[in-house]
C-alpha positions in Angstrom: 3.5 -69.5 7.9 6.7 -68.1 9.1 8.1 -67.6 6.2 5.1 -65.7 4.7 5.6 -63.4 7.9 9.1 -62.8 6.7 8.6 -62.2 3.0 5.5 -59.8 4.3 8.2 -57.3 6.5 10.7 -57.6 4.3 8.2 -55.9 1.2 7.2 -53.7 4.0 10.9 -52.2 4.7 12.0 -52.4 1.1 9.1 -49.7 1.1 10.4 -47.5 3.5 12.9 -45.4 1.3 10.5 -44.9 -1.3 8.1 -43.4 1.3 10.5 -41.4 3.1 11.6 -39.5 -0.6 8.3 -38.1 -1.3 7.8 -34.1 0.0 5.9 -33.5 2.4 2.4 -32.2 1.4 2.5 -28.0 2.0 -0.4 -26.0 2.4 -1.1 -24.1 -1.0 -0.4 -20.2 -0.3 -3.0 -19.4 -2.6 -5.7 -20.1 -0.3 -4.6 -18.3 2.3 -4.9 -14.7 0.6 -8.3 -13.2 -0.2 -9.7 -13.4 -3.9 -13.0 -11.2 -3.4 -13.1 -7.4 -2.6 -15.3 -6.0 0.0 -17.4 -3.1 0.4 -19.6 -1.0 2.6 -22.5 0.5 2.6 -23.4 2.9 5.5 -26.2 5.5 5.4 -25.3 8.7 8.2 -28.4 8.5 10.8 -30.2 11.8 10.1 -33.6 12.8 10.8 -34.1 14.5 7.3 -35.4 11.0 5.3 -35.4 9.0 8.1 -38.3 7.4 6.8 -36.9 6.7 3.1 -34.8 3.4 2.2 -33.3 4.1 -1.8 -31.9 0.9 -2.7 -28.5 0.2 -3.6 -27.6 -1.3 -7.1 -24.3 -3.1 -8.3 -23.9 -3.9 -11.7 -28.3 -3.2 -12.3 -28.9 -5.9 -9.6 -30.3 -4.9 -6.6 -28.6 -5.4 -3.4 -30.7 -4.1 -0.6 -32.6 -1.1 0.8 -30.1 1.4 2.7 -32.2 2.2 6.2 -31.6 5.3 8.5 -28.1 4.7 10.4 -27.6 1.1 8.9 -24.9 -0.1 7.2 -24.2 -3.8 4.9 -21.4 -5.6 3.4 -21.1 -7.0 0.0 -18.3 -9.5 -1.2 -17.6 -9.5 -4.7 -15.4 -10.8 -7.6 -12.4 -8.7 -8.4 -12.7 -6.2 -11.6 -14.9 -3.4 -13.1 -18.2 -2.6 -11.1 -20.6 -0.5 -11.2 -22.8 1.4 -8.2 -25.9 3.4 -8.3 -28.7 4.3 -5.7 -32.4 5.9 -6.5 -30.8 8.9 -8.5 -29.2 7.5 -11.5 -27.8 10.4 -12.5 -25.5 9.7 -10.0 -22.9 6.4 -10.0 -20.0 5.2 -9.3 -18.0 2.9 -11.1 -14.6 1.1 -9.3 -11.9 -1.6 -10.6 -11.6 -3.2 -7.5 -8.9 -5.4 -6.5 -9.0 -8.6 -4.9 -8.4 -8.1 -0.9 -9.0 -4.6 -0.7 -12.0 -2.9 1.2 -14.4 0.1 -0.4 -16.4 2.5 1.4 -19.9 3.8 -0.4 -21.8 6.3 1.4 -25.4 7.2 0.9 -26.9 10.3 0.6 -30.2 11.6 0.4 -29.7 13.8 -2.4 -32.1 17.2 -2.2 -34.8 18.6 -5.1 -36.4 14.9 -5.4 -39.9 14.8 -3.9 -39.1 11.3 -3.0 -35.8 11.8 -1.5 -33.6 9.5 -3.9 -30.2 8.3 -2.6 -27.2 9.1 -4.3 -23.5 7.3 -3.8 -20.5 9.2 -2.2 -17.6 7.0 -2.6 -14.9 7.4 0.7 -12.0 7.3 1.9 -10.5 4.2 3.7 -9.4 6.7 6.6 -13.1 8.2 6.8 -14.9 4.9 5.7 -13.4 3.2 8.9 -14.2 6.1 11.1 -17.6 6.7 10.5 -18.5 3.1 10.6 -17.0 2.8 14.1 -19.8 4.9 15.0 -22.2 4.2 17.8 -25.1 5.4 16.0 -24.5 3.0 13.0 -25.6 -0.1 13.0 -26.1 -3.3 10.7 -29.0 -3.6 8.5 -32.2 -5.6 9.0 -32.0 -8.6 7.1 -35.4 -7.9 5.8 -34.0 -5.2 3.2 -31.6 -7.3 1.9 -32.2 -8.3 -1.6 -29.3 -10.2 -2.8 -28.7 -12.5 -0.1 -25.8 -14.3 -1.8 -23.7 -11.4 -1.7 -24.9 -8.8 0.7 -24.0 -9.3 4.6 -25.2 -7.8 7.6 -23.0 -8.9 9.8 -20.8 -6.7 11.9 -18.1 -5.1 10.1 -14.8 -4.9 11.2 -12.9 -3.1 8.3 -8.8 -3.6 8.1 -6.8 -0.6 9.1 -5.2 1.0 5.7 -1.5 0.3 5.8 0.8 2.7 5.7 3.4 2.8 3.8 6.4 4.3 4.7 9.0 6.2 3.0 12.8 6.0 2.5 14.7 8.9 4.4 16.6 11.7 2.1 19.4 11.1 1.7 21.3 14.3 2.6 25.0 15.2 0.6 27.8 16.9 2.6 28.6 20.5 0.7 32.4 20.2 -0.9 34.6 21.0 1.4 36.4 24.7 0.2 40.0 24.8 -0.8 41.7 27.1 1.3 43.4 29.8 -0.5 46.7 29.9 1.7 49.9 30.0 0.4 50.9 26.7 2.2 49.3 24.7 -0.5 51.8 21.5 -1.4 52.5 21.4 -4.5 54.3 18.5 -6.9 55.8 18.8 -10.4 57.9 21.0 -12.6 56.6 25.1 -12.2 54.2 26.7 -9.2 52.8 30.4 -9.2 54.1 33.2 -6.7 51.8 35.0 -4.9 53.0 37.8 -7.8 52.0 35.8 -10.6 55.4 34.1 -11.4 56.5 30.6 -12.0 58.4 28.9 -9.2 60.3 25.8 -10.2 59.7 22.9 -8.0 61.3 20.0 -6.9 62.7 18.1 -9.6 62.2 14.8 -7.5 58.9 15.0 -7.3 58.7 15.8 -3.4 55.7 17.5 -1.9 56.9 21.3 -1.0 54.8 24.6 -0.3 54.9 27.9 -2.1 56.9 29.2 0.2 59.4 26.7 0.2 59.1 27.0 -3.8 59.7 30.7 -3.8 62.6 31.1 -1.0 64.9 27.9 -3.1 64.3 30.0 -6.3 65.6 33.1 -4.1 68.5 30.9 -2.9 69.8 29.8 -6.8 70.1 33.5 -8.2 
């Protein structure tokens, strides 16, 4: 029995190294960013058509019946959509992206005996003021026709982010020669101030034109 006890931990801690070589298990990234688009769809609260509800289409199906001052939600797959109300002359067709947030206004749109609705796609900017408003609120669940995609739950859209851009980047002007005749000068000739050559240094040392023109004075 003892010796079973000992063969038993030894196979245990011949184990160990094996065990402690394998990665620790990460939490995919993947999951963690959103893979559906949202969007919104708020109707201003007006008196004109209070009493209408045009429903709201995506892709033909219907998604629910837009009330006076109400507003929904609707997750969806990323890609090409389609969005219509009552007036299908009217529509609105988006390649949304997976993350991002919409905004779809409706309108009662004027001439129509019954008051169809018409889409007015917004701004993020606007979109997330006007559905901040007081007046605005989720829709009863009751005009909901999709149910698997359509939420009226309180919406809390995501600020846009800003993005912000590099500073110019501003060059110096060249700096102007000055036109002095205490310029240093190196080589074999210079010019006078009258136009004629001055020989300089044969050594190569660094002496002005006036320097130049008095040496040239000194060897005549």
């Amino acid at each position: 029995m003892h010796s079973l006890r000992i063969l038993a931990l030894v196979v245990c801690l011949a184990g160990l190294p094996a065990l402690a070589q394998e990665p620790a298990a990460t939490p995919s990234t993947t999951d963690a960013k959103p893979s559906m688009a949202t969007v919104y769809v708020y109707r201003y609260k007006q008196f004109v058509g209070s009493a209408l509800a045009p429903s709201v289409w995506c892709d033909e199906t219907e998604l629910a019946r837009a009330e006076n001052g109400r507003y929904f939600t609707v997750k969806l797959d990323p890609g090409k959509h389609s969005f219509r109300s009552n007036d299908k002359q009217s529509g609105i067709e988006l390649d949304m992206k997976a993350g991002q947030e919409y905004f779809l206004r409706v309108e009662i749109a004027t001439g129509f005996a019954k008051g169809h609705g018409r889409l007015v796609l917004m701004s993020a900017e606007q979109g997330i003021y006007e559905l901040k408003s007081s007046k605005l609120k989720p829709l009863d669940s009751g005009k909901v026709i999709d149910k698997a995609r359509v939420s009226v739950e309180e919406a809390n859209p995501e600020p846009p982010v800003a993005t912000s851009k590099a500073p110019a980047t501003v060059q110096a002007p060249p700096v102007a020669q000055s036109s002095s005749s205490q310029h240093t000068v190196t080589g074999e000739t210079v010019s006078g101030g009258d136009g004629a050559l001055i020989p300089a240094s044969q050594t190569g040392e660094q002496i002005s034109v006036a320097e130049a023109a008095r040496r040239a004075r000194e060897k005549k």
